[in-house]
PDB file with one MODEL, atoms N, CA, C and O in Angstrom:
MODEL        1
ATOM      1  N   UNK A   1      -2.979 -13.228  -9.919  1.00  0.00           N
ATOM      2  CA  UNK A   1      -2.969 -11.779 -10.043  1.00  0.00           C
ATOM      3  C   UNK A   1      -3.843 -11.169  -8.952  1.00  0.00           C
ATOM      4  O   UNK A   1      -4.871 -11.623  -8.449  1.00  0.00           O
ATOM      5  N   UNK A   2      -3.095  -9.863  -8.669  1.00  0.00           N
ATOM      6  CA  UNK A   2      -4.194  -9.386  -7.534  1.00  0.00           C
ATOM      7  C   UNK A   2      -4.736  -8.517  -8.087  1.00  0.00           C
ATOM      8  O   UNK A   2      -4.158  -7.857  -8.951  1.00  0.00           O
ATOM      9  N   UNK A   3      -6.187  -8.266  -7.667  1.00  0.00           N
ATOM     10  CA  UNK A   3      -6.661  -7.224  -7.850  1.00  0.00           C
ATOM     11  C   UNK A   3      -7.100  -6.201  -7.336  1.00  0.00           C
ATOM     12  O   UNK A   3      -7.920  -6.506  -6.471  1.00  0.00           O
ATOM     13  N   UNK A   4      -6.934  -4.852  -7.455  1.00  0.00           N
ATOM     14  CA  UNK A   4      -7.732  -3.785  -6.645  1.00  0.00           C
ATOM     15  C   UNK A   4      -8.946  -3.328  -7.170  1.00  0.00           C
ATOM     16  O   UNK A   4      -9.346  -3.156  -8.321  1.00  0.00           O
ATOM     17  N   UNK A   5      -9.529  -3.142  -5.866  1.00  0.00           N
ATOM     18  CA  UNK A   5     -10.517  -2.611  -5.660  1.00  0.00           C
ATOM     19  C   UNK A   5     -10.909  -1.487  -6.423  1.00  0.00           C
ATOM     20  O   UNK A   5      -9.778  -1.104  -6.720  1.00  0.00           O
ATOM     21  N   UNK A   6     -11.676  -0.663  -6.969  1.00  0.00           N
ATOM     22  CA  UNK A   6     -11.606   0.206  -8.123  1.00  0.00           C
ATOM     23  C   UNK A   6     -11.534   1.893  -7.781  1.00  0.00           C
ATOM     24  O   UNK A   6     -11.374   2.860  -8.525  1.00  0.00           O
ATOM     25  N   UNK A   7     -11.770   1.751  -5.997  1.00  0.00           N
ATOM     26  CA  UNK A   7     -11.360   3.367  -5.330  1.00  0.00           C
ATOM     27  C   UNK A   7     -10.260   2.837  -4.490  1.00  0.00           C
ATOM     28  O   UNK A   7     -10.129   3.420  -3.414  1.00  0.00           O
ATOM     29  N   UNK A   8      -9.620   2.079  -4.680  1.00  0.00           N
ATOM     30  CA  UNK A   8      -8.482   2.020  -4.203  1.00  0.00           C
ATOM     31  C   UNK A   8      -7.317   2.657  -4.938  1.00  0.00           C
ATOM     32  O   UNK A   8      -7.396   2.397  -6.138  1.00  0.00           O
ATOM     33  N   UNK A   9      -6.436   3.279  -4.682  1.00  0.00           N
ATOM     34  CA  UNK A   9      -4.890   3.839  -5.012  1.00  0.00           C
ATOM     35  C   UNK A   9      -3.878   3.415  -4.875  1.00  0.00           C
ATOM     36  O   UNK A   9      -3.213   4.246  -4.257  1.00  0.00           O
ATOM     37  N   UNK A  10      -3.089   2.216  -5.182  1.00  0.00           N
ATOM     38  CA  UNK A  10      -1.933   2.240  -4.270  1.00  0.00           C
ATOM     39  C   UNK A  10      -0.822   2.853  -4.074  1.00  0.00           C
ATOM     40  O   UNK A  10      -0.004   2.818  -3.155  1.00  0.00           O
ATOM     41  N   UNK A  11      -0.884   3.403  -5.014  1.00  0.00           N
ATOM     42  CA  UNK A  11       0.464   5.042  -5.137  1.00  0.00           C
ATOM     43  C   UNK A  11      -0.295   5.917  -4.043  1.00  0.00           C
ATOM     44  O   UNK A  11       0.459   6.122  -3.092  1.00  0.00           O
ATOM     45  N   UNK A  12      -1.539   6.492  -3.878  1.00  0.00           N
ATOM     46  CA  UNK A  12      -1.981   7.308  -3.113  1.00  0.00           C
ATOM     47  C   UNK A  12      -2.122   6.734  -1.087  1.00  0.00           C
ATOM     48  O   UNK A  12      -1.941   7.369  -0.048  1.00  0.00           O
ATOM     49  N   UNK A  13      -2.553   5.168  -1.388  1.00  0.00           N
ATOM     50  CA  UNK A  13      -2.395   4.858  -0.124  1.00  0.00           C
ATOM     51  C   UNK A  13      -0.821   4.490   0.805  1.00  0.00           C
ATOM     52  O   UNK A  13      -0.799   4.085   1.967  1.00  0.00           O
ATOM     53  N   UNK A  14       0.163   4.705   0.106  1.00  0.00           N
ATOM     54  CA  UNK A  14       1.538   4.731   0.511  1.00  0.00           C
ATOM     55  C   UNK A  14       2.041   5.624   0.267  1.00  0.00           C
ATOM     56  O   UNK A  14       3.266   5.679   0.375  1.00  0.00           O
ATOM     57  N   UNK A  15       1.327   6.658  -0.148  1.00  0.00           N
ATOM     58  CA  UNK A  15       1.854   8.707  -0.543  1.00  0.00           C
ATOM     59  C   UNK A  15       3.124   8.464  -1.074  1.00  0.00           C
ATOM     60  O   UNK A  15       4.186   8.793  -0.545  1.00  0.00           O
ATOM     61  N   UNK A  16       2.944   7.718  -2.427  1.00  0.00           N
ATOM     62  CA  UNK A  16       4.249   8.158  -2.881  1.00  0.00           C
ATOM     63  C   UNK A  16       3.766   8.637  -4.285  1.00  0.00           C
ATOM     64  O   UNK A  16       2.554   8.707  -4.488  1.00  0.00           O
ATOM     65  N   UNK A  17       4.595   8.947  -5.196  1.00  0.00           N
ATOM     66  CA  UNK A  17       4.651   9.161  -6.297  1.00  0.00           C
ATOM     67  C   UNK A  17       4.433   7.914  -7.514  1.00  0.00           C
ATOM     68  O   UNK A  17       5.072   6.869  -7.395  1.00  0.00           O
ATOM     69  N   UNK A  18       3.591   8.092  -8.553  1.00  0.00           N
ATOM     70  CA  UNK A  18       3.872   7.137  -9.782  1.00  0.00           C
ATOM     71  C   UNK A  18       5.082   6.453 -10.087  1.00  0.00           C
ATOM     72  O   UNK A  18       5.146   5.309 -10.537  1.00  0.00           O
ATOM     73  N   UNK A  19       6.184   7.317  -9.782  1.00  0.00           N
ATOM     74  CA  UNK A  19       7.604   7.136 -11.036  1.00  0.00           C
ATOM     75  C   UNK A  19       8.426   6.471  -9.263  1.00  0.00           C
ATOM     76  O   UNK A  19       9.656   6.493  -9.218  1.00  0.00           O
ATOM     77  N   UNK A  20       7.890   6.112  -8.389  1.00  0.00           N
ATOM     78  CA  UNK A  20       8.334   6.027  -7.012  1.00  0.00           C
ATOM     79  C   UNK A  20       9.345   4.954  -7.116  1.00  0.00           C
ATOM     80  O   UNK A  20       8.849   3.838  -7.270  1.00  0.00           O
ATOM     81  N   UNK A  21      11.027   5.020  -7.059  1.00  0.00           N
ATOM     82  CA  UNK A  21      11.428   3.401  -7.023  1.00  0.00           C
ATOM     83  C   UNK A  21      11.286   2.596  -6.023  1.00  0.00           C
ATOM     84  O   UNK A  21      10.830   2.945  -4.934  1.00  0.00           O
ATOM     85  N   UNK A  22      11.881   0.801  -6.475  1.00  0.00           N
ATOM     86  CA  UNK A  22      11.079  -0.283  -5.485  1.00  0.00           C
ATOM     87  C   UNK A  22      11.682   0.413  -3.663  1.00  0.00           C
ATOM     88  O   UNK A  22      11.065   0.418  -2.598  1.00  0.00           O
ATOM     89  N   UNK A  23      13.358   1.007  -4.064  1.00  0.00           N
ATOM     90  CA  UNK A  23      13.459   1.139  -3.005  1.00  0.00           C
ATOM     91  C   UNK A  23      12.602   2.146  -1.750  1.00  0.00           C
ATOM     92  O   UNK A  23      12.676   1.917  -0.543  1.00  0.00           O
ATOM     93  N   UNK A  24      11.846   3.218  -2.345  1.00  0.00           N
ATOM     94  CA  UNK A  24      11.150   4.034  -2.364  1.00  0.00           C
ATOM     95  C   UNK A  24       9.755   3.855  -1.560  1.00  0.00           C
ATOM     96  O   UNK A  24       9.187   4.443  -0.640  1.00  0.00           O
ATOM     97  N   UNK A  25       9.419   2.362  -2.666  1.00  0.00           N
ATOM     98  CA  UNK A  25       7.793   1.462  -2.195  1.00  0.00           C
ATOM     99  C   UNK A  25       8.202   1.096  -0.658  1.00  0.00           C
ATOM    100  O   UNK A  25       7.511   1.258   0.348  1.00  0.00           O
ATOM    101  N   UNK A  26       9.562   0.539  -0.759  1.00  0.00           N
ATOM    102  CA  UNK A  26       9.439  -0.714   0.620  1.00  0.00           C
ATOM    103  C   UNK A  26       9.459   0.272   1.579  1.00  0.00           C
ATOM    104  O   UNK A  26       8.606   0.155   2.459  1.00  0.00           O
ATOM    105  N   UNK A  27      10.451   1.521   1.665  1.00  0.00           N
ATOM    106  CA  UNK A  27      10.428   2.631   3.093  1.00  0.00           C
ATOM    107  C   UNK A  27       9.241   3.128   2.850  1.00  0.00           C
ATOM    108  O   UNK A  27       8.875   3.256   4.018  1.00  0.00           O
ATOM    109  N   UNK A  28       8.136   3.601   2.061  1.00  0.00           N
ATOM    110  CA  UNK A  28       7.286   4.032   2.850  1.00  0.00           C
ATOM    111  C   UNK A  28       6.070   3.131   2.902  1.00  0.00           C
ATOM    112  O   UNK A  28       5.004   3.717   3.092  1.00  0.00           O
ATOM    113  N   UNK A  29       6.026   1.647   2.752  1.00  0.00           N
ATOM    114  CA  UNK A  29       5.668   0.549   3.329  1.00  0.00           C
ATOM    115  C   UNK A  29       5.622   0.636   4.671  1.00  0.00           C
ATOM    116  O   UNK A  29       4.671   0.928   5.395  1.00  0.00           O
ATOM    117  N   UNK A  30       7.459   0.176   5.116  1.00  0.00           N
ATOM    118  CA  UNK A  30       7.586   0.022   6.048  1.00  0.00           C
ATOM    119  C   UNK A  30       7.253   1.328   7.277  1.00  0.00           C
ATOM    120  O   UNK A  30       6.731   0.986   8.338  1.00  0.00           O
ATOM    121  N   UNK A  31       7.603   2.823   7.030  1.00  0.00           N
ATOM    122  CA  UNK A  31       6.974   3.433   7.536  1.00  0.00           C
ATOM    123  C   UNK A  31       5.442   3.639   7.932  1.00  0.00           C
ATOM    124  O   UNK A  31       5.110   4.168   8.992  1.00  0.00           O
ATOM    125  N   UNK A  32       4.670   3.236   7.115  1.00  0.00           N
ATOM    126  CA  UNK A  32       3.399   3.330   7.494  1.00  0.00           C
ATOM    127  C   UNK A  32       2.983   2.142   7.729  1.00  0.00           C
ATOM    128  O   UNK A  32       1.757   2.110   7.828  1.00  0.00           O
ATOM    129  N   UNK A  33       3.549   1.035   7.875  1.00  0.00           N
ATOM    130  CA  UNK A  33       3.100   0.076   8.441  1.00  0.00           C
ATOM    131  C   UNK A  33       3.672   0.439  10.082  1.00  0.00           C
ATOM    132  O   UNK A  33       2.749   0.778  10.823  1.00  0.00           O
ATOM    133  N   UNK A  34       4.477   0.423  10.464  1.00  0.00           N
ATOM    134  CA  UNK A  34       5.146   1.075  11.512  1.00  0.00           C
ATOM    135  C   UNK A  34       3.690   1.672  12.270  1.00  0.00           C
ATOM    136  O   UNK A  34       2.912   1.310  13.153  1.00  0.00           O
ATOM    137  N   UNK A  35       3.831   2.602  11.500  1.00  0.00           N
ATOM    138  CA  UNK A  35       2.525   3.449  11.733  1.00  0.00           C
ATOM    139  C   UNK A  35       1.167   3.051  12.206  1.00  0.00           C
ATOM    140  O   UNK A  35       0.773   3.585  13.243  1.00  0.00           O
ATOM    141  N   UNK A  36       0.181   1.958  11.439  1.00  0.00           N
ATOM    142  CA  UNK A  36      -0.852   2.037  11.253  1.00  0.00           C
ATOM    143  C   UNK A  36      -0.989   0.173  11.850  1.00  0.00           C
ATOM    144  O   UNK A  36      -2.041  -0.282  12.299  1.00  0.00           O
ATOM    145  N   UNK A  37       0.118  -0.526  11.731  1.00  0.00           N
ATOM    146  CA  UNK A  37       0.273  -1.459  12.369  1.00  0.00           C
ATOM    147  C   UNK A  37      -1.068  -1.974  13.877  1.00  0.00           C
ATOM    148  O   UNK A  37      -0.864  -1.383  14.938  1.00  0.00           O
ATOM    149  N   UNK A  38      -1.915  -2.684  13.860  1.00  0.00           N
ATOM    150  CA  UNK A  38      -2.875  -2.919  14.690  1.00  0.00           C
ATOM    151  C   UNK A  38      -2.534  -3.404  16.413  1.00  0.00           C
ATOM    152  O   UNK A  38      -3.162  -3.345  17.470  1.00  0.00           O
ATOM    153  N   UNK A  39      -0.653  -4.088  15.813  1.00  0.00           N
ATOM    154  CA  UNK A  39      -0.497  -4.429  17.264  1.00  0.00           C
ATOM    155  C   UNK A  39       0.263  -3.556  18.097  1.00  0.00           C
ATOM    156  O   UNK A  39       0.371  -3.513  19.322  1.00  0.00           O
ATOM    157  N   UNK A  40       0.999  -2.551  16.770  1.00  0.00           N
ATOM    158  CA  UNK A  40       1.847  -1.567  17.719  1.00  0.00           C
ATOM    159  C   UNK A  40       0.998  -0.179  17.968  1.00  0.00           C
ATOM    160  O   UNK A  40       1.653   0.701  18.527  1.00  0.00           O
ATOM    161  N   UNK A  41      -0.201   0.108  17.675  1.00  0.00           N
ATOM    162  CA  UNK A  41      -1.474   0.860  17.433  1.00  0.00           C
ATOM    163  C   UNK A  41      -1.820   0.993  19.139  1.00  0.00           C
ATOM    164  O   UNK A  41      -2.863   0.738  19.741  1.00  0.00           O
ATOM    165  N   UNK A  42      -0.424   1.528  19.663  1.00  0.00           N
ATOM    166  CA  UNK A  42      -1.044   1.028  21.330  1.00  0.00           C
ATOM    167  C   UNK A  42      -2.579   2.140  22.130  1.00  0.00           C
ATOM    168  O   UNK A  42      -3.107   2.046  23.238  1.00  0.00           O
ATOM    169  N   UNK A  43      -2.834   3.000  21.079  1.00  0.00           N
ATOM    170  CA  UNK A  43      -3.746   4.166  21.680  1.00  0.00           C
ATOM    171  C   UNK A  43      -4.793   3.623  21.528  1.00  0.00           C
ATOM    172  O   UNK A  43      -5.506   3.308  22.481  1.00  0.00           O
ATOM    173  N   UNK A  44      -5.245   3.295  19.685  1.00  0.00           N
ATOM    174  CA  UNK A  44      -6.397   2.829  19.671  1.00  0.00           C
ATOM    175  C   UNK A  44      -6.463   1.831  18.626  1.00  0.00           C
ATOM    176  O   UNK A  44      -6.308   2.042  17.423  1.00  0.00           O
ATOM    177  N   UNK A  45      -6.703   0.742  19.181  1.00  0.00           N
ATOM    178  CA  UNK A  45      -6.841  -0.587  18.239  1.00  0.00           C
ATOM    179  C   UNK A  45      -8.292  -0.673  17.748  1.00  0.00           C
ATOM    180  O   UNK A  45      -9.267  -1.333  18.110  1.00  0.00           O
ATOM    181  N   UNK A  46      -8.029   0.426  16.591  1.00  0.00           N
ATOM    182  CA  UNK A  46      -9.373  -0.071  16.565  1.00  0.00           C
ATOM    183  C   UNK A  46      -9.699  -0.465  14.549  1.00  0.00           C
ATOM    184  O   UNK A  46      -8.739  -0.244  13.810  1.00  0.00           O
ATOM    185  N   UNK A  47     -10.651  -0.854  14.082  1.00  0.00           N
ATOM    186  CA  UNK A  47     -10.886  -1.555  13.035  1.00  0.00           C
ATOM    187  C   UNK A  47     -10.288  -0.827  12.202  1.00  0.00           C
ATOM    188  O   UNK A  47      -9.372  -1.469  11.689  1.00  0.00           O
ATOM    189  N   UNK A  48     -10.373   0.404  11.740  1.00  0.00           N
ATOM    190  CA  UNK A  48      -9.462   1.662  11.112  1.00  0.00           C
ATOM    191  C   UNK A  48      -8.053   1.317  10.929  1.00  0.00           C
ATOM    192  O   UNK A  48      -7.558   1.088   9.826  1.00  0.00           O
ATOM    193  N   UNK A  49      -7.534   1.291  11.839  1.00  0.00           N
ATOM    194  CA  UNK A  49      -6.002   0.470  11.557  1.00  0.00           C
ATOM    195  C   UNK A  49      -5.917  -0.522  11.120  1.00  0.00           C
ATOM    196  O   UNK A  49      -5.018  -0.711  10.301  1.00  0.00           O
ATOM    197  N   UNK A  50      -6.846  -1.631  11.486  1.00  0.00           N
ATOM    198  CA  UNK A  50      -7.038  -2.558  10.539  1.00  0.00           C
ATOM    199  C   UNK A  50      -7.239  -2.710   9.024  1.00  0.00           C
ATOM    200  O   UNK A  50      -6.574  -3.516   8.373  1.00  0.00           O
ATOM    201  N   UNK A  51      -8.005  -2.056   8.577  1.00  0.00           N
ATOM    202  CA  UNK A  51      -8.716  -1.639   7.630  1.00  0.00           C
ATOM    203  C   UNK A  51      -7.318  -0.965   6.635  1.00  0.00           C
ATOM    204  O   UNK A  51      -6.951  -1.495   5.586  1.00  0.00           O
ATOM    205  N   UNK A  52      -6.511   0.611   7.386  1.00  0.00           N
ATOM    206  CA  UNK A  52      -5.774   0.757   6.812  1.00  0.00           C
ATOM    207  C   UNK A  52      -4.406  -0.489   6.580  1.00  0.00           C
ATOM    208  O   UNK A  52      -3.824  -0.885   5.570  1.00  0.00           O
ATOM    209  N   UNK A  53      -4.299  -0.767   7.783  1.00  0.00           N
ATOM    210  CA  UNK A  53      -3.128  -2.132   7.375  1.00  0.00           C
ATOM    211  C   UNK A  53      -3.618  -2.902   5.970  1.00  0.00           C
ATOM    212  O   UNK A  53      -3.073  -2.928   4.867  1.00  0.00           O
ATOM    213  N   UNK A  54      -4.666  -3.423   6.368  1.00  0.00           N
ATOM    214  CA  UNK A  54      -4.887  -4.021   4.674  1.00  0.00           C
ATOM    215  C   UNK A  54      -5.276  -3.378   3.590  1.00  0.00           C
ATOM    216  O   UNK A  54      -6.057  -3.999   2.870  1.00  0.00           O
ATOM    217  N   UNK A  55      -4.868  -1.995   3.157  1.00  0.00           N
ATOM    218  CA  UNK A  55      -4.802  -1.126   2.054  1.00  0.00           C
ATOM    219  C   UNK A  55      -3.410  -1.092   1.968  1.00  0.00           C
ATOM    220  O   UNK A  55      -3.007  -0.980   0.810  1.00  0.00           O
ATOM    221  N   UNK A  56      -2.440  -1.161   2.937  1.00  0.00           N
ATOM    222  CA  UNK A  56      -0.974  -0.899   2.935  1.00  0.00           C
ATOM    223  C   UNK A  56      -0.911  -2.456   2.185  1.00  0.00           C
ATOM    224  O   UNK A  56      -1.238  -2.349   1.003  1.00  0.00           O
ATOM    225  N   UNK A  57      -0.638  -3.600   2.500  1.00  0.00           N
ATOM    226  CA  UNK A  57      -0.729  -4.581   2.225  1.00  0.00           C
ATOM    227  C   UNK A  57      -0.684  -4.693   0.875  1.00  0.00           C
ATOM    228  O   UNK A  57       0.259  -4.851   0.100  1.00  0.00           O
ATOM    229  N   UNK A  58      -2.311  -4.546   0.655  1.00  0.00           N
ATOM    230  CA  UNK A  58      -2.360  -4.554  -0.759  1.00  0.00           C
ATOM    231  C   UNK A  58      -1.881  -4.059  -1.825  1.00  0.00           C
ATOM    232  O   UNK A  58      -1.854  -4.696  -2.878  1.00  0.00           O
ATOM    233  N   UNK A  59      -1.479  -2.969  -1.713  1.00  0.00           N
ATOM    234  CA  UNK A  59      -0.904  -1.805  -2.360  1.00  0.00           C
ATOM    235  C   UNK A  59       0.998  -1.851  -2.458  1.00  0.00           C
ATOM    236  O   UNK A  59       1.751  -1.399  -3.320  1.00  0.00           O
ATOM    237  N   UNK A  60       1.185  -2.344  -1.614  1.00  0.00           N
ATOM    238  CA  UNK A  60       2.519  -2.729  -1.274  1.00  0.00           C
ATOM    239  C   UNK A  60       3.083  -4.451  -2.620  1.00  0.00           C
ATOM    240  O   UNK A  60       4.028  -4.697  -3.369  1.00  0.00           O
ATOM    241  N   UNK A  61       2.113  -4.980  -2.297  1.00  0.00           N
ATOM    242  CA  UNK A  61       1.990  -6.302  -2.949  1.00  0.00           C
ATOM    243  C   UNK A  61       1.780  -5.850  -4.659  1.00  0.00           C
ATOM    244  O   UNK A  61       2.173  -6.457  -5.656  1.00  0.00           O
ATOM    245  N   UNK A  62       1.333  -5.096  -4.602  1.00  0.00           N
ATOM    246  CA  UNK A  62       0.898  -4.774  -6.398  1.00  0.00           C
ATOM    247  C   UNK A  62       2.052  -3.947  -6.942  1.00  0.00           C
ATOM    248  O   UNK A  62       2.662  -4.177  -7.986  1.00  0.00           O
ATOM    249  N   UNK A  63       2.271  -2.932  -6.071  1.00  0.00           N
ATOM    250  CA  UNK A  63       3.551  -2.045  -6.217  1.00  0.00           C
ATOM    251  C   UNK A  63       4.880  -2.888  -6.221  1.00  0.00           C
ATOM    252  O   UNK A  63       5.603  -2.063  -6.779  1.00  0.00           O
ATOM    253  N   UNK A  64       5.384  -3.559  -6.071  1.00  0.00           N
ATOM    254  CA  UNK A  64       6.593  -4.100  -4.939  1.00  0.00           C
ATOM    255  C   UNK A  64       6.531  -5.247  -5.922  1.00  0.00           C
ATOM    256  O   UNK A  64       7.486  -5.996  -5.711  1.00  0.00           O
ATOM    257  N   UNK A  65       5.742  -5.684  -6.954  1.00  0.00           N
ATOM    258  CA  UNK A  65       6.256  -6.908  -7.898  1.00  0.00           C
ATOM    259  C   UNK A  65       6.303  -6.257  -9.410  1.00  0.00           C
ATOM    260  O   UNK A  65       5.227  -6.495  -9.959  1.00  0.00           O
ATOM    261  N   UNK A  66       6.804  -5.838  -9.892  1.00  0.00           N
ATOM    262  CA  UNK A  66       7.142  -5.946 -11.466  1.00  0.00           C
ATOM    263  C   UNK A  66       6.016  -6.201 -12.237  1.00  0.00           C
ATOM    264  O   UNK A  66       5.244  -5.440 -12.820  1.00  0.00           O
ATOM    265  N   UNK A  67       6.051  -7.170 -12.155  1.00  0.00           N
ATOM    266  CA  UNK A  67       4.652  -7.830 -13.131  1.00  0.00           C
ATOM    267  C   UNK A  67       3.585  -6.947 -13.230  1.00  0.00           C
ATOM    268  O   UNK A  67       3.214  -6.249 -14.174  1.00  0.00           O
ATOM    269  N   UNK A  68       2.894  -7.173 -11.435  1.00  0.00           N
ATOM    270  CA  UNK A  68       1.880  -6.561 -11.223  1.00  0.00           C
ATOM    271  C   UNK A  68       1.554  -5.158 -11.268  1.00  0.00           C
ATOM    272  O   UNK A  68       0.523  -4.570 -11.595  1.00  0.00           O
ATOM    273  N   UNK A  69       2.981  -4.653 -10.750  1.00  0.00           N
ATOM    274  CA  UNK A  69       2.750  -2.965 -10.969  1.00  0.00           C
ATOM    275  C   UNK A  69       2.448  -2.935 -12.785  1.00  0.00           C
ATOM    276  O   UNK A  69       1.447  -2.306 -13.130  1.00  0.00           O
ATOM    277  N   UNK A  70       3.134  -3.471 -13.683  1.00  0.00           N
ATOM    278  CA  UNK A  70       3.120  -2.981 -15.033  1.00  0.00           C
ATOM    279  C   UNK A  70       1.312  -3.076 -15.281  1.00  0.00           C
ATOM    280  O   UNK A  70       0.459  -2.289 -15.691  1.00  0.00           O
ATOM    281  N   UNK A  71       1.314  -4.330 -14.838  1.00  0.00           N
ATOM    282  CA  UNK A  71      -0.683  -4.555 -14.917  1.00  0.00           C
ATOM    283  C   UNK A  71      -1.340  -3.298 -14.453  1.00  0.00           C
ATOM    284  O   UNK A  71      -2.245  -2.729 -15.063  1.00  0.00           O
ATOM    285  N   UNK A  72      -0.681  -2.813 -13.040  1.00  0.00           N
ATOM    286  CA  UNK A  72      -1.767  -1.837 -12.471  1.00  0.00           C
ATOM    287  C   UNK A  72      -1.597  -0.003 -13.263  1.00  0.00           C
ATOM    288  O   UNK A  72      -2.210   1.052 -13.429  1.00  0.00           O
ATOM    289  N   UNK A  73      -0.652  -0.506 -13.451  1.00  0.00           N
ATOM    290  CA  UNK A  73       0.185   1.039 -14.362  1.00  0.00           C
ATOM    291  C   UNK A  73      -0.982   0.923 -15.292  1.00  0.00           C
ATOM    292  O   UNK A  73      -1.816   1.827 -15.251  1.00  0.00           O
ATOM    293  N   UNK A  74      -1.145  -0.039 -16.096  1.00  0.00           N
ATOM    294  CA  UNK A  74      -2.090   0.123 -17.247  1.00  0.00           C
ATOM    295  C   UNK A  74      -3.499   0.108 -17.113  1.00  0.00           C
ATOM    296  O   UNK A  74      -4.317   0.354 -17.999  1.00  0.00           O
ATOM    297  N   UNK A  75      -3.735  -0.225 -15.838  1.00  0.00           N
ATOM    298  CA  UNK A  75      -5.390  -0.116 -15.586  1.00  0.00           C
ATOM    299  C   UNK A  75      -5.705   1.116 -15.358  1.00  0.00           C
ATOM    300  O   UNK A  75      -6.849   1.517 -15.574  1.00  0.00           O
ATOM    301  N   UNK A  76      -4.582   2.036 -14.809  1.00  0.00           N
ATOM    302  CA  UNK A  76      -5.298   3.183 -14.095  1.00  0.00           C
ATOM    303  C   UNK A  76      -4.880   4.240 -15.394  1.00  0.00           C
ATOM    304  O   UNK A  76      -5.531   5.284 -15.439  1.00  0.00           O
ATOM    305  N   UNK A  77      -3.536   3.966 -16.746  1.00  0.00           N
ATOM    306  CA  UNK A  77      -3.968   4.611 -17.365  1.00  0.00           C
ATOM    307  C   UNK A  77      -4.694   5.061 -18.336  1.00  0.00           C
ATOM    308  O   UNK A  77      -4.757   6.272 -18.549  1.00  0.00           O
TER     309      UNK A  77
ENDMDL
END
């Protein structure tokens, strides 16, 4: 099981909605990974993108499995 961090969001760090479907999670995954991505980050590579990449990650991973979202659904309510 994964766990988050306890000021972490993962509905808020992929700006989507609670009720968001899976298809929903993976595009704005993949958009903000796109985005925030460290190697395509060609302006400024700097730890920040890093940092956000592994909030996308995580958040993506908890969201994006069944199981785990039902776990995280119930922690945060």
């Amino acid at each position: 099981m994964v766990f988050i961090q306890p000021y972490s969001h993962a509905f808020g760090d992929l700006d989507i909605a609670r009720n968001a479907s899976p298809i929903e999670i993976r595009a704005a995954y993949r958009r903000l990974a796109l985005k925030y991505h460290p190697d395509l980050d060609r302006i400024s590579r700097t730890e920040s993108a890093e940092t956000r990449m592994r909030q996308l990650n995580l958040a993506y991973q908890v969201l994006s499995s069944p199981d785990r979202r039902k776990a995280y659904d119930r922690s945060i309510a």
